[in-house]
N, C-alpha and C positions, 0 to 999 in steps of 0.2 A: 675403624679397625684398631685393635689393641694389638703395641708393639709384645712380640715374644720377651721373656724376659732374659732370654740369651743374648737377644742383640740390646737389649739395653748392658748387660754382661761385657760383652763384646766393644761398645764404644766407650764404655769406660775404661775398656784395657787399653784399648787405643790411645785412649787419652790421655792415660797416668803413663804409658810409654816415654809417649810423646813430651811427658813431662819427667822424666825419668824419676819418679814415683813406686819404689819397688814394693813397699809395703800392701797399693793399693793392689799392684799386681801378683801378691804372694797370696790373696785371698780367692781368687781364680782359677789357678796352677795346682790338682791333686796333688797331694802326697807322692803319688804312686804313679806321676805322669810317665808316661814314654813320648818322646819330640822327636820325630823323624824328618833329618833334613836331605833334600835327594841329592844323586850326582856324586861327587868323587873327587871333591874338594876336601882342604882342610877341615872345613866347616860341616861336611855332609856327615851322615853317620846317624847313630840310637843314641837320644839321652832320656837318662832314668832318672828322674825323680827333678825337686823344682831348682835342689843347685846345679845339677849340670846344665837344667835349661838355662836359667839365669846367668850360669857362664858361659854360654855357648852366648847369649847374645850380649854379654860384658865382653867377651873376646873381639866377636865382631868390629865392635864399635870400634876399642880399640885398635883395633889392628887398620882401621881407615881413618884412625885420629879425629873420630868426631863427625866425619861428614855423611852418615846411616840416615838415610832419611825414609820414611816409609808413609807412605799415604795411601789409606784405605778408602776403595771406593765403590766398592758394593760388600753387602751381606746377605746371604740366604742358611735360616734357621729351621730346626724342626725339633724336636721336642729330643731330640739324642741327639743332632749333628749339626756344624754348623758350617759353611763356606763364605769365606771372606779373599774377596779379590784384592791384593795393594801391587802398588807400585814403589819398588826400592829402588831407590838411588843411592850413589855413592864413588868417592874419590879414593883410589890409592894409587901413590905417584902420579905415572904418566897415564894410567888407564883407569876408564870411568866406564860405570856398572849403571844400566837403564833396563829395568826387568820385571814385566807386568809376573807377580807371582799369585799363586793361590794358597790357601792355607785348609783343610779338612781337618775338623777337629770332631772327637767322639765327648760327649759331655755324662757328669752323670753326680745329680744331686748340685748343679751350679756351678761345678767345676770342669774343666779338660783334663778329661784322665788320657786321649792321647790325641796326635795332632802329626800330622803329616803338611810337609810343606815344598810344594813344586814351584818352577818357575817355565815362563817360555821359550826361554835359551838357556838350554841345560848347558852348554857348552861356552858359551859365553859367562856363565856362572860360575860353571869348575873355572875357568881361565881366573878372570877376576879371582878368587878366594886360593887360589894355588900358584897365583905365580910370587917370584921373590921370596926371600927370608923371612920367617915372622917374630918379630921383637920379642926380648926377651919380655917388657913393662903385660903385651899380649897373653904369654905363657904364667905369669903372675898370677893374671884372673880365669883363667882358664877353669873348669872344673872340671870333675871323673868325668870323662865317655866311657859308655860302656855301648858294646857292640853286641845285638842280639843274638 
């Protein structure tokens, strides 16, 4: 059986993530993406195009000082969509964040032109991404949100 060429697509994004590698992951990411992240956190909302993704998940990180961990472990591909199951982990202060999430992505000519992203504890999530002040170093890298 011959792998789709989305999921080889797909674990290379992973991987240069994983390698915080942005250049590999700017080839990926349309122009004209929309990144829908759910729930009713700081974090949740419409982002348009590849800087606001790219700072939505530079925010992220910072704002947990580095300990984002994401580990992907299944993929289901079709020739327009793609669904990828991970598990993120991560530290801020006193509360720690364990949240099998999903990711639906619409593809088109090798890239994600848009991608929706749940997890299993929506509310454990908002909690996590909403509670306490977020640094100003966070607001730095932030990029546009735009709200559809």
């Amino acid at each position: 059986m011959v792998a789709h060429p989305h999921l080889d697509l797909l674990h290379s994004r992973y991987r240069a993530r994983s390698k915080g590698d942005q250049e590999a992951l700017n080839g990926i990411i349309a122009d004209n993406v929309v990144w829908h992240v759910a729930g009713k956190s700081q974090v949740s909302g419409d982002y348009r195009g590849p800087e606001a993704v790219f700072g939505l998940f530079a925010r992220m990180e910072v704002l947990v000082g580095g300990t984002l961990s994401v580990e992907d472990q299944d993929f289901f591909t079709s020739d327009e969509r793609t669904v990828v199951l991970f598990k993120m982990t991560s530290t801020r202060g006193n509360k720690t964040l364990t949240a099998n999430c999903c990711e639906v992505a619409r593809w088109h000519d090798g890239q994600i032109t848009e991608a929706w992203v749940f997890t299993s504890d929506q509310y454990g999530f908002d909690e996590f991404w909403s509670s306490g002040w977020f640094s100003e170093a966070a607001d730095g890298v932030w990029a546009r949100r735009v709200k559809l």
